[in-house]
Steps between C-alpha positions, in 0.01 A plus 500: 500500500518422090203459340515173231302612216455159306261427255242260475516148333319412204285234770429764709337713188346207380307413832452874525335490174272176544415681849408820363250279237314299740457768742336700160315190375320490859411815568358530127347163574282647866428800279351337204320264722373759725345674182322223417261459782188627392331419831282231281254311695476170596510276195393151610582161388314188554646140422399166588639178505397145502237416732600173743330292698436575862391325814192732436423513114731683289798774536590779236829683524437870411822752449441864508674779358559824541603659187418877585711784763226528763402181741173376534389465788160238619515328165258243434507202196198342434571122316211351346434147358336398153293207629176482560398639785785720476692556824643814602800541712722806630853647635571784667818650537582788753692686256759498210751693454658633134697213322412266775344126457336358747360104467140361638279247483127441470291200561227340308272169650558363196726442200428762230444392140530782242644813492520695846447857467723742714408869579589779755233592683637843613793644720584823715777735348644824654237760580574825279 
């Protein structure tokens, strides 16, 4: 049996190459990222959109997000109108993980005029 010793083709090294840099780029990538996580806790963000008309007064969109590494769990946004007599109105949502968004709605019997005012009311994290 002869053994072909033949060398490799400037597209092989080049793939080789490009291969070898990816494979770097990702691992550095996972490490840097995995640095980063400081275990932060839930940082929660409230948004609302327009309120609409409904069959039973008046529906406002909220969006929620969860800006920090740990979910929160049981959280609870309170939505509260600037009209007199203010009306008060509030979501629940079983929990949220890091990154995620999550969308809900709230209800009103009427059409709010003003400014509504949007707070969280409080959440569960991880027990330490």
């Amino acid at each position: 049996m002869k053994i072909v010793n033949e060398e490799k083709s400037w597209l092989e090294w080049v793939v080789f190459v490009l291969s070898a840099l990816l494979i770097a780029a990702v691992t550095g990538f996972l490490v840097y990222d995995g640095a980063q996580d400081e275990g932060r806790p839930p940082e929660i963000h409230v948004t609302l959109g327009r309120p609409a008309p409904s069959p039973h007064g008046c529906l406002v969109p909220v969006t929620v997000t969860n800006k920090g590494d740990e979910t929160a769990q049981e959280l609870e946004v309170e939505v509260t109108t600037a009209g007199e007599p203010p009306e008060q109105a509030s979501l629940t949502f079983d929990f949220l993980s890091s990154g995620e968004v999550r969308d809900g709605w709230v209800g009103f019997s009427r059409m709010p005029t003003g400014e509504l005012k949007v707070r969280v009311v409080g959440y569960r994290s991880k027990s330490r």
